[in-house]
C-alpha positions as CSV (number, residue, x, y, z in Angstrom):
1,X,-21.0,11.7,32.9
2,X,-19.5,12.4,36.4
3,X,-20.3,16.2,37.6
4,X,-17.5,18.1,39.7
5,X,-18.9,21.1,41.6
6,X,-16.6,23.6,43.1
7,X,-15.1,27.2,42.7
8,X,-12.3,27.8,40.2
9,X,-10.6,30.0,43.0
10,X,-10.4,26.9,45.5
11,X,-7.0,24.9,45.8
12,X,-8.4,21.5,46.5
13,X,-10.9,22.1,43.9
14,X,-8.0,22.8,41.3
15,X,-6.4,19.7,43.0
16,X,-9.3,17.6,42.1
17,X,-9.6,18.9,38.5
18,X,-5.8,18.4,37.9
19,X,-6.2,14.1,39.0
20,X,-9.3,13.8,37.1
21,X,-7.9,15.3,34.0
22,X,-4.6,13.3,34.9
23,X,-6.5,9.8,35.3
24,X,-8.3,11.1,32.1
25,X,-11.8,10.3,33.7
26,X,-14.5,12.5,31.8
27,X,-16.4,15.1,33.9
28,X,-18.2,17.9,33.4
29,X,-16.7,21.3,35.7
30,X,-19.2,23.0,37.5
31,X,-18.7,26.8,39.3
32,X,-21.0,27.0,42.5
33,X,-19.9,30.7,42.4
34,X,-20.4,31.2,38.9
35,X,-22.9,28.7,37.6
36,X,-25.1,29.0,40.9
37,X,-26.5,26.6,43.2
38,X,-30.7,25.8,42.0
39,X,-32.6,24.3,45.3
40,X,-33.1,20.9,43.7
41,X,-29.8,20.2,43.7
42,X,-29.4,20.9,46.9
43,X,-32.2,19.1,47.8
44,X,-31.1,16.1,45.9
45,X,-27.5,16.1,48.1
46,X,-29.4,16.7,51.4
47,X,-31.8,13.3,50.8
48,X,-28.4,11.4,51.2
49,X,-26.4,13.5,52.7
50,X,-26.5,15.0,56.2
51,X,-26.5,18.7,56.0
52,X,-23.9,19.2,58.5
53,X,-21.5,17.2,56.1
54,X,-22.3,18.9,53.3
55,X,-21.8,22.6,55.2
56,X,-18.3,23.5,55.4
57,X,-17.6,25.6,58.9
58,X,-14.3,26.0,57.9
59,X,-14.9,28.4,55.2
60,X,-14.6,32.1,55.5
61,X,-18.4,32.3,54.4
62,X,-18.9,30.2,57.5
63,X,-16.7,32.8,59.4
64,X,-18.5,35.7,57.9
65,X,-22.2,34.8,59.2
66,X,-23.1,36.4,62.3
67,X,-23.1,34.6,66.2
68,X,-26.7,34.2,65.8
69,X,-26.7,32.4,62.5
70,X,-24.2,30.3,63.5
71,X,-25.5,29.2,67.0
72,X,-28.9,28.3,65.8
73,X,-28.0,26.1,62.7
74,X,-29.9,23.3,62.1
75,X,-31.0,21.3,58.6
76,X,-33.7,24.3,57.7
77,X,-31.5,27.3,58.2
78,X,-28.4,25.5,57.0
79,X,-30.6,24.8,53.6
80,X,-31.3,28.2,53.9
81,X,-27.6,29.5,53.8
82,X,-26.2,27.5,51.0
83,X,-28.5,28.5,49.0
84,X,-27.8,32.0,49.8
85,X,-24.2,31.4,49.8
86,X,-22.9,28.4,48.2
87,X,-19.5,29.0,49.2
88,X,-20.8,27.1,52.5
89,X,-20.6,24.3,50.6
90,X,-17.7,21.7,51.6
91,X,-15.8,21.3,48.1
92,X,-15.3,19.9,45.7
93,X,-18.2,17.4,45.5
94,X,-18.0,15.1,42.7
95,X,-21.1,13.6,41.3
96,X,-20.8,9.7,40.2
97,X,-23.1,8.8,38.1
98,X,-22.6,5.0,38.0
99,X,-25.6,3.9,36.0
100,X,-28.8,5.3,34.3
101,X,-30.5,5.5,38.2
102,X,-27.1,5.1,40.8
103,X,-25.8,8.6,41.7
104,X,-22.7,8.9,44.4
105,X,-21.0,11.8,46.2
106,X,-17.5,12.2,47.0
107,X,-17.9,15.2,49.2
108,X,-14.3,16.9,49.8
109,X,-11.3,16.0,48.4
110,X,-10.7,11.8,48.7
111,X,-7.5,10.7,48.0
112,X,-8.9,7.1,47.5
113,X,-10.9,8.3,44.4
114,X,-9.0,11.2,43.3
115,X,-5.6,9.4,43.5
116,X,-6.4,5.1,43.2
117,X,-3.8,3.2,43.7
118,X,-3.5,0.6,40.7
């Protein structure tokens, strides 16, 4: 089953939720907020992912560090900070689990997958 991770407070994460449910593709809702963030998982994103795309510098977490966490950013601290705050986290991110060993992330909201065009 497919994994969407998120914050129920976040638009584009209610966005997301509303087209999956529309499309009727099964998922399983998971709050980053609420349900926490465990460092495998994290780690698990970051062995495909770049950690600047997965960090979101738009958010008002991001906004809220101070000058010298933000200037001196790099893969360890931003591990670091997600963990601590996983409201750095660009949302949603939607796990596909395509077979028994294939996993994909849609990281941010994707109109191509979220919204398919029959």
């Amino acid at each position: 089953m497919h994994v969407l991770y998120g914050i129920k407070t976040c638009d584009t994460c209610r966005k997301a939720r509303r087209a999956l449910d529309t499309q009727g593709v099964p998922y399983r809702w998971h709050d980053l907020r609420e349900d926490g963030l465990s460092a495998s998982l994290l780690d698990s994103w970051l062995t495909g992912t770049p950690w600047d795309l997965l960090l979101n510098k738009r958010s008002t977490s991001w906004r809220g560090l101070n000058d010298e966490q933000r200037d001196s950013i790099d893969a360890n601290s931003a591990r670091t900070l997600m963990l601590e705050h996983p409201t750095l986290i660009k949302r949603p991110i939607l796990e596909l689990h395509l077979t028994e060993n294939a996993l994909d992330l849609v990281i941010g909201y994707d109109k191509a997958v979220y919204e398919p065009q029959d």
